[in-house]
C-alpha positions in Angstrom: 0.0 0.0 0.0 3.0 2.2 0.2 3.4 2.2 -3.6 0.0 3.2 -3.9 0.4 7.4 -3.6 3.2 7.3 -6.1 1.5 5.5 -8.5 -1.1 7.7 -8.1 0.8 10.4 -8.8 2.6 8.9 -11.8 -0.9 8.3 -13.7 -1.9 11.8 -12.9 1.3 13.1 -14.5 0.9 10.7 -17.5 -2.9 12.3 -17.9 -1.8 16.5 -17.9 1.4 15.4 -20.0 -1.0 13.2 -22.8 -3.5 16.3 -22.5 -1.1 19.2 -22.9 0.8 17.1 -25.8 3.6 19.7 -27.3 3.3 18.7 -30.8 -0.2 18.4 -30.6 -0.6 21.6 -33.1 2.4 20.6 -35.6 1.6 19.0 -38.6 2.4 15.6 -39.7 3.4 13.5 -42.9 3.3 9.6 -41.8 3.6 6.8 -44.1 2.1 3.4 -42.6 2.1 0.5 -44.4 3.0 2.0 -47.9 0.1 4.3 -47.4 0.9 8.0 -46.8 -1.3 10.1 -44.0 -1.2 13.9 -43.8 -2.5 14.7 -40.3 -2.9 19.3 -39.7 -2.0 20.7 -36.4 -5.0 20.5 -33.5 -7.5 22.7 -35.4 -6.0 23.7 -38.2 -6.3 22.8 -41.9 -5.1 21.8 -44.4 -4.6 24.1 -47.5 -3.2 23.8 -51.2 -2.1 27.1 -52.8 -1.3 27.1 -56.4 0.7 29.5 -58.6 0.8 30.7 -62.3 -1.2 28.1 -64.1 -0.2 25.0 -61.6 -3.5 22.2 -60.7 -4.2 19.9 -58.3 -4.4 16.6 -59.4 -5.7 13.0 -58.3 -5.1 10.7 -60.8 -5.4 12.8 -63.8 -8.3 14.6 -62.9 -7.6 18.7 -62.3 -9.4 19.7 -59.0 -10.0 23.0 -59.5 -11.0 22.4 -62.8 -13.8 20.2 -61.2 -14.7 22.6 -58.9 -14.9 25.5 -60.8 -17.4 23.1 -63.0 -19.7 22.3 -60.1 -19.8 25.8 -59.6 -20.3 27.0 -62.7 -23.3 24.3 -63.1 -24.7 25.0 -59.1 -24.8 28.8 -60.0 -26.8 27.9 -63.2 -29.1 25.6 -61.4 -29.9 28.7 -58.5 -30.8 31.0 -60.8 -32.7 28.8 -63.0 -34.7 27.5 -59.6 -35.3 31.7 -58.6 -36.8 32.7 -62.0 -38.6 29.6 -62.1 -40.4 30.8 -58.8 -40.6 33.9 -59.8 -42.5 32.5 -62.5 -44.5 30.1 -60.6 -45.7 32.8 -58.1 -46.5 35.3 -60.6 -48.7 32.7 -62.6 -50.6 31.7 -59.3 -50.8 35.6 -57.6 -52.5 36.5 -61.3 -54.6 33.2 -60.6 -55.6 33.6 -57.1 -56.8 37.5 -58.2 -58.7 35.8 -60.8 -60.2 33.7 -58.4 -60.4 35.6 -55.5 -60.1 39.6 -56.4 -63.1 41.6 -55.9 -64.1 41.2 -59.5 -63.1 37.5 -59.1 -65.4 34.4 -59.7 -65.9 33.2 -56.4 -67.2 37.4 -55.8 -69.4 36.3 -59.1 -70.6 33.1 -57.8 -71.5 35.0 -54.7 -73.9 37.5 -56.1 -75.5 35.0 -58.4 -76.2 33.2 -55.3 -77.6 36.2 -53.5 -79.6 37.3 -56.8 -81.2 33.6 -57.5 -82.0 33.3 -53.7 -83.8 36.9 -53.4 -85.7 36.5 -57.1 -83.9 39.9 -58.1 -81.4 39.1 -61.1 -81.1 42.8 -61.6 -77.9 44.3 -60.3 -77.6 48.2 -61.0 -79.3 51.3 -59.6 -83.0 51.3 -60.4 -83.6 47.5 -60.5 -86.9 46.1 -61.3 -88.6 44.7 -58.6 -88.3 40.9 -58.1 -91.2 39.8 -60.3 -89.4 41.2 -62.9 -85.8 40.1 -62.2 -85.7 38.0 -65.3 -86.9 40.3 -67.8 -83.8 42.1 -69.3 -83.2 45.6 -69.0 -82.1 47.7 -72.0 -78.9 46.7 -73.7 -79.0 43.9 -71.2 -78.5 40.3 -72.1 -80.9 37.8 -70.8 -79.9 36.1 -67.4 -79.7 32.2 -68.9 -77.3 34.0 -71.6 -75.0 36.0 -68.5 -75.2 32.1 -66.9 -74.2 30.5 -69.8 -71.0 33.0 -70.3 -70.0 32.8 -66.3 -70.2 29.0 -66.5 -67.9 28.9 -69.7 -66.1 31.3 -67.9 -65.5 28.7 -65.2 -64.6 26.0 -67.7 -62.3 28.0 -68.9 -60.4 28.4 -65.4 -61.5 24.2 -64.9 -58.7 24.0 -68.0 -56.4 26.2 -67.5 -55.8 25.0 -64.0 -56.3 21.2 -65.2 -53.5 22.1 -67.6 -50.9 23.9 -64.8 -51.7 20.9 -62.4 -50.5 18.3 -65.5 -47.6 20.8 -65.8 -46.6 20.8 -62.4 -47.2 16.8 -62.1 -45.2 15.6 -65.7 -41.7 14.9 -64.9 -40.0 15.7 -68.0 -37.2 13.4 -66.8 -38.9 10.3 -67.4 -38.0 9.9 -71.0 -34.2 10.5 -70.1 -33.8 12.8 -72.4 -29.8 13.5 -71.2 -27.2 11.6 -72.7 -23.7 10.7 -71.9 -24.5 9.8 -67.8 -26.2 13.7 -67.9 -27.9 13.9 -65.0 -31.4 15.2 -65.5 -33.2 17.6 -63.4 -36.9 18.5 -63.4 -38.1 21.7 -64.2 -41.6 23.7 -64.5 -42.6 23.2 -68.4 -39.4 21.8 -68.9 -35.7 20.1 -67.9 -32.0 20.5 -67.5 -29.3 18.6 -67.7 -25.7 18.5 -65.6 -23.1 17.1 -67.8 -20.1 15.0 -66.7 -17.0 17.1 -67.7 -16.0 15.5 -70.9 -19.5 16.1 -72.6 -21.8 19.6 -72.8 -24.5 21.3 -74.5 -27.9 21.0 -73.7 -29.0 17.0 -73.9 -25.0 16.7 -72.7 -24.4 15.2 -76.6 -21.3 17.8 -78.0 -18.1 16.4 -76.7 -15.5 18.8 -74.8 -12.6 19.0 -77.3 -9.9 17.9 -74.2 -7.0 18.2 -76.3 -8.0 22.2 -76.7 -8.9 22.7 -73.3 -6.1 21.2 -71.9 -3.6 22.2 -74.1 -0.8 23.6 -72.2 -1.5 22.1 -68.8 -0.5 19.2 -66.6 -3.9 17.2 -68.1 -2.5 17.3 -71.8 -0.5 15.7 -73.8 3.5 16.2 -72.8 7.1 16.0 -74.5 5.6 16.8 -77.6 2.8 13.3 -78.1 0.2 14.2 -80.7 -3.4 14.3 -79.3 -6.3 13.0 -80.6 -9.7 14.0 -79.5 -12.5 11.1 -79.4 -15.8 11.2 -78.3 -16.1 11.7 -74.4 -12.2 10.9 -74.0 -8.8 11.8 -75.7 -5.6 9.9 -76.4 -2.1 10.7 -76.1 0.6 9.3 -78.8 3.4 9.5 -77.2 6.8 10.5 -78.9 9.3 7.6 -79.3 10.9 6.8 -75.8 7.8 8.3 -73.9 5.3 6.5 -72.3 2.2 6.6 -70.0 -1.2 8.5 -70.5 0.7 11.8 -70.9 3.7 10.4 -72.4 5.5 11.7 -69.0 7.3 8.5 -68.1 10.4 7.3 -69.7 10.2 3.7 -69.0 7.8 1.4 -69.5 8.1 -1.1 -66.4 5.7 -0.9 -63.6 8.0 -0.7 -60.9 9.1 2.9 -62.1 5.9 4.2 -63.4 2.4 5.1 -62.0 0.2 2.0 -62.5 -2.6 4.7 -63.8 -0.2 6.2 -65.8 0.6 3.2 -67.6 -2.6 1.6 -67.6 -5.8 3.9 -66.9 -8.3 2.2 -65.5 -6.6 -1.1 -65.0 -3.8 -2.6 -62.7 -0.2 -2.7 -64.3 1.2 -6.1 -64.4 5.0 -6.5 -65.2 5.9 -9.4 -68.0 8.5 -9.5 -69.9 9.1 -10.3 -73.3 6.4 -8.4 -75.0 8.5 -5.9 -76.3 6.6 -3.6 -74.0 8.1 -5.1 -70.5 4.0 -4.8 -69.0 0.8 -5.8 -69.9 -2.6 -4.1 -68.1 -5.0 -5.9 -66.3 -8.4 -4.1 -67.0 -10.9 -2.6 -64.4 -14.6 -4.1 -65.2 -16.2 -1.7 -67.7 -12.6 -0.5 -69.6 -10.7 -2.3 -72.4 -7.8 -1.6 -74.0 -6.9 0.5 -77.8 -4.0 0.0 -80.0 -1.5 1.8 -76.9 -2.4 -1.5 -74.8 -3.9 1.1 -71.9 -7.4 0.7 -70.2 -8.9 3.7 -71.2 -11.5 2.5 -73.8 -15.0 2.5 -72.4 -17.0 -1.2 -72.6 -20.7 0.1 -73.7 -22.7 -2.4 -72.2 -25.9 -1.3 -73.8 -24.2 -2.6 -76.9 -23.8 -6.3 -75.3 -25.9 -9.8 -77.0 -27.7 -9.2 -73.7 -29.2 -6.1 -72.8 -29.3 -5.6 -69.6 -32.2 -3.6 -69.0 -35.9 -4.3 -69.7 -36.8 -5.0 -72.8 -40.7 -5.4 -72.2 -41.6 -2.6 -71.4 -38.5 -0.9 -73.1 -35.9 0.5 -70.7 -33.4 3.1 -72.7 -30.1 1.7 -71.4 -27.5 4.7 -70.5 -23.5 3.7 -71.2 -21.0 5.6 -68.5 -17.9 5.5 -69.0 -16.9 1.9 -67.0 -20.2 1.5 -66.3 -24.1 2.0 -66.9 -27.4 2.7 -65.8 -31.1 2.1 -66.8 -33.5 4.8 -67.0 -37.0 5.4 -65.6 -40.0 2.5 -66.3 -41.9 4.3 -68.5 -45.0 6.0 -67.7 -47.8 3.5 -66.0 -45.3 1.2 -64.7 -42.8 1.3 -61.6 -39.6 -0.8 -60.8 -36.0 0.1 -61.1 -35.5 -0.1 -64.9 -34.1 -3.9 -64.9 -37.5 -4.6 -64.4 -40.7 -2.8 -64.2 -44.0 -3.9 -63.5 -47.7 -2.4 -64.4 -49.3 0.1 -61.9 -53.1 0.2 -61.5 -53.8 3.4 -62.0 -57.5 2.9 -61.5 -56.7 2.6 -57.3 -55.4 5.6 -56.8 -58.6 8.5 -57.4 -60.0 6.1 -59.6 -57.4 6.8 -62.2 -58.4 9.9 -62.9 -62.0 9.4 -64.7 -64.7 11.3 -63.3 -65.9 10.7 -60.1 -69.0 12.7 -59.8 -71.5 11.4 -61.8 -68.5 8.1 -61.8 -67.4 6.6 -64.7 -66.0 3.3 -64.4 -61.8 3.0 -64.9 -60.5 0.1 -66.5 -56.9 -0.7 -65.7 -54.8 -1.8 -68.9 -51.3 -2.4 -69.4 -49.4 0.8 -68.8 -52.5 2.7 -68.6 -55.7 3.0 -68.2 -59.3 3.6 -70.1 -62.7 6.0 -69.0 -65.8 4.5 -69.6 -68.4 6.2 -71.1 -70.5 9.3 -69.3 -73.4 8.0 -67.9 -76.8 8.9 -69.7 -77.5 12.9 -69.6 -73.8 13.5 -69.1 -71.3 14.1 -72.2 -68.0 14.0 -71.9 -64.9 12.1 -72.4 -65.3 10.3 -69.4 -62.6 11.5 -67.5 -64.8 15.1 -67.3 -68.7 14.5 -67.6 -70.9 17.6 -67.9 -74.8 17.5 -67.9 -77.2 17.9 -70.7 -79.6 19.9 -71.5 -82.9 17.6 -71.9 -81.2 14.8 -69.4 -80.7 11.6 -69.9 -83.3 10.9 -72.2 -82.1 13.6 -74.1 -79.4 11.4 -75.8 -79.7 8.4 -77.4 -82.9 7.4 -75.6 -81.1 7.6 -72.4 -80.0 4.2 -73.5 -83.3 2.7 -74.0 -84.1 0.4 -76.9 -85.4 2.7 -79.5 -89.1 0.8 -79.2 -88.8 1.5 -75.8 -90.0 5.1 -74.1 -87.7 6.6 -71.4 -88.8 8.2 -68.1 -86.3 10.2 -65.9 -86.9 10.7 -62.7 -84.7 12.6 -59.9 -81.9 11.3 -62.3 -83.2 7.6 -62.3 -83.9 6.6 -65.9 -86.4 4.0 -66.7 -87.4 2.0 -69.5 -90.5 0.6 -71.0 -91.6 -0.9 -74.0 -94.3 0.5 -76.3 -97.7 -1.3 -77.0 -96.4 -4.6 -79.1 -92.8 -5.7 -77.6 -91.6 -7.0 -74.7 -88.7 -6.8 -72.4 -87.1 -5.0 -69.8 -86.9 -1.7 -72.4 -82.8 -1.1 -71.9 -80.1 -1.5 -73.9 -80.3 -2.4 -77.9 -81.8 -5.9 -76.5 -84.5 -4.4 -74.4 -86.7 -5.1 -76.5 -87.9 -7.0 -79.3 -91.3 -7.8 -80.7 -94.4 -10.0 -79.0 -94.6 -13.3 -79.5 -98.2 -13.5 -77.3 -101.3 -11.9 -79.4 -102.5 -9.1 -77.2 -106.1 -9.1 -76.4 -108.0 -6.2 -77.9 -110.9 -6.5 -76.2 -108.3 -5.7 -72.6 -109.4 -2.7 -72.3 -112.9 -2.8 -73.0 -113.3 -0.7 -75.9 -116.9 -1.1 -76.3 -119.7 0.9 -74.7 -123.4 1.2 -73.2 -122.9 -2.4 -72.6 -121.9 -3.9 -75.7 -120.4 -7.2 -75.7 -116.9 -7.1 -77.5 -115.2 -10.2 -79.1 -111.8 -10.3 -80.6 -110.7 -11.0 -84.2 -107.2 -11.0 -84.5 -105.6 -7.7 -83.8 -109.0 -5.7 -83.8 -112.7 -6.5 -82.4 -116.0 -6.2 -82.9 -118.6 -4.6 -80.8 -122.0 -6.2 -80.2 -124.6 -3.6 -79.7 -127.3 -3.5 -77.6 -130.9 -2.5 -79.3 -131.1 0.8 -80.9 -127.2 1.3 -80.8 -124.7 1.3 -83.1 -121.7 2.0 -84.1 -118.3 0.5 -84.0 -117.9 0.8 -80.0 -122.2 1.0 -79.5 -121.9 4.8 -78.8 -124.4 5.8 -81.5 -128.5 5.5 -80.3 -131.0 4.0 -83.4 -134.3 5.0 -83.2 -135.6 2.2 -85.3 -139.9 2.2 -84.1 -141.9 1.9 -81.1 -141.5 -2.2 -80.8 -140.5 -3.1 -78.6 -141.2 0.1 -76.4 -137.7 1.9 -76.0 -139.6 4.4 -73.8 -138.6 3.0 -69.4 -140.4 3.4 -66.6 -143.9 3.3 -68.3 -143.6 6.2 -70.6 -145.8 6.0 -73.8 -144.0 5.4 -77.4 -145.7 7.7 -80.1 -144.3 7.7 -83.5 -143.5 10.9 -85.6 -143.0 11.6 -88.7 -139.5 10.9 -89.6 -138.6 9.8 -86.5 -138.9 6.7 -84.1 
């Protein structure tokens, strides 16, 4: 126990001396392992100043150069974005004033609604009283006519903001309409693409002439190699005794050179006898050209089997060393290797009218409206009433030997004197098979006595009528006595 104070005292000493570490604010360069670690003072940074026309490079690619792209493209992008919602907003203040201003149509709607309810459809100074509301004043049109132009008026609106909501809803994007790996980027009424650095324009399909733009600098061709531009890419020919991407190596053995010098996009393997000393190993997605480097791009969309889907078709995009499938195409989901059919019809019943509803029928990558129901015309995903309802048009679906009744919006069928059937459809009805009975609804009268023939009758008559239904009276003679309740029969002259 007497060791324990001093050991107590040695920890405590190892804890301030660990905490108030001397070279805790000096940088450091440490290699561990073959791998190199740059570590900044306690809270500092780490900073790379260039000067004149000097880069920063990691594996061939030129930082700033990089940078000063993303910024270039970010800046774009912002002030794109705010004129676009200055757009917007000015589209939809206009709208709401349309709307909602004191000349607006919900004002409109308000005062019709005030005039219909008080029986006064007059508006100005010196109105005529109620009973006369719907009689049009002077140089004013009649009141169904201002109706009819304020409900057009409302169509007109029922469009235009139809039409912005498709706008704002269409992704443009979906037909991947950027090429080269562009990425693509949705915009009101339209699209934009961000190009990798080797392609621009604006579907990202002109190629950057490398071999201008990096004439001169550490990315270009050195010790006087011949460049030669190619699409997305450029080559170096290197002068005799040069070698490497840049032709900036003077041997060609692995163990002196950069591997991604030598190679590109592959591993460098030394071997000799090749006349070369090394051969490259290729990264998955690169081949090799006529300079026996990796830098030639594998386009996999061009392979015996493409790898996206093919039903529905998937537009396949080739990166360089890689690719990527676009979107499923409108009315199906998945993630472009494979897509499958959405049923549109679940979701708001795909769109078709709800009120009156049509039916939605789901179909492959789409869907179908039925028809408007009877006094409604439309195209099924918008069904306005008729004037006349539904047995306005086309019978209101009745068979044409069939007469249509509408009531409270029910429609009913019956058919005429001579067919049978329930009256709907173009099978509602069809002739009679059973003879109707003429005599059903007993045609004759004062008694007589009808019996069928056929499709007509015949009436027998009592005495001293006549006729075809016994509504005439024959005075034919005093026998027998047509005189009741004892009243003498006298004849006369001319008459009975």
């Amino acid at each position: 126990m007497e060791y324990l104070p001093w050991m107590l005292g040695l920890l405590s000493w190892f804890t301030v001396t660990g905490a108030l570490d001397p070279y805790s604010t000096l940088p450091k360069l440490i290699t561990e392992r073959g791998n190199l670690i740059i570590t900044p003072g306690l809270d500092r940074n780490i900073t790379l100043r260039t000067y004149g026309r000097s880069y920063v490079n990691i594996d061939d690619h030129n930082l700033l150069h990089i940078a000063q792209t993303a910024k270039t493209a970010a800046d774009q992008v912002v002030r794109f974005q705010q004129g676009l919602e200055r757009n917007i907003l000015g589209r939809l203040d206009s709208l709401n004033r349309l709307m909602t201003g004191r000349r607006g149509l919900v004002s409109k709607m308000t005062n019709l609604e005030r005039m219909i309810n008080s029986g006064n459809f007059s508006t100005g100074p010196g109105s005529p009283p109620p009973s006369q509301g719907l009689v049009p004043g002077p140089g004013r049109p009649p009141f169904a006519v201002r109706l009819n132009r304020l409900t057009a008026r409302i169509r007109r609106v029922e469009i235009q903001l139809r039409r912005l909501q498709n706008l704002l809803s269409i992704d443009e994007c979906l037909s991947n309409p950027c090429r080269n790996g562009g990425t693509c980027q949705d915009m009101f009424n339209g699209f934009m693409c961000i190009c990798p650095s080797n392609w621009q324009g604006t579907l990202c399909d002109e190629d950057v002439n490398e071999c201008a733009e990096f004439a001169g600098t550490d990315l270009g061709c050195q010790n006087g190699a011949t460049c030669v531009n190619k699409p997305g890419t450029y080559e170096c020919l290197c002068a005799e005794t040069f070698f490497g991407l840049h032709c900036t190596l003077r041997t060609n053995d692995c163990s002196m050179g950069n591997t991604a010098q030598l190679c590109g996009h592959g591993v460098c393997v030394n071997q000799g006898g090749n006349g070369r000393g090394y051969t490259c190993i290729c990264d998955q997605g690169w081949t090799t050209d006529l300079s026996f480097s990796c830098t030639v791009d594998v386009d996999e969309c061009q392979a015996k089997q493409y790898p996206c889907s093919h039903d529905p078709h998937v537009q396949c995009i080739n990166l360089p060393g890689s690719f990527h499938c676009g979107f499923c195409p409108p009315g199906f989901s998945g993630n472009g290797f494979q897509c499958a059919d959405i049923d549109e019809c679940a979701v708001n019943n795909g769109g078709c009218s709800l009120v009156p509803r049509v039916s939605c029928i789901n179909t492959r990558g789409s869907r179908v409206c039925g028809h408007c129901p009877p006094g409604y015309s439309g195209d099924g995903t918008i069904c306005s009433p008729v004037e006349g309802g539904a047995c306005a048009i086309n019978n209101g679906g009745c068979h044409p030997s069939a007469q249509c009744f509408q009531n409270a919006g029910i429609v009913t069928c019956s058919c005429r004197d001579g067919y049978a059937g329930n009256g709907y459809g173009p099978l509602g009805c069809s002739p009679s098979s059973l003879s109707v009975n003429p005599c059903l609804n007993f045609p004759c009268k004062n008694g007589g006595t009808c019996v069928p023939a056929g499709s007509t009758f015949t009436c027998v008559c009592h005495p001293h009528l006549t006729g075809a239904d016994c509504s005439t009276v024959m005075y034919g003679g005093c026998d027998p006595n047509p005189c009741q309740n004892g009243g003498s029969c006298h004849l006369i002259s001319g008459e009975g």
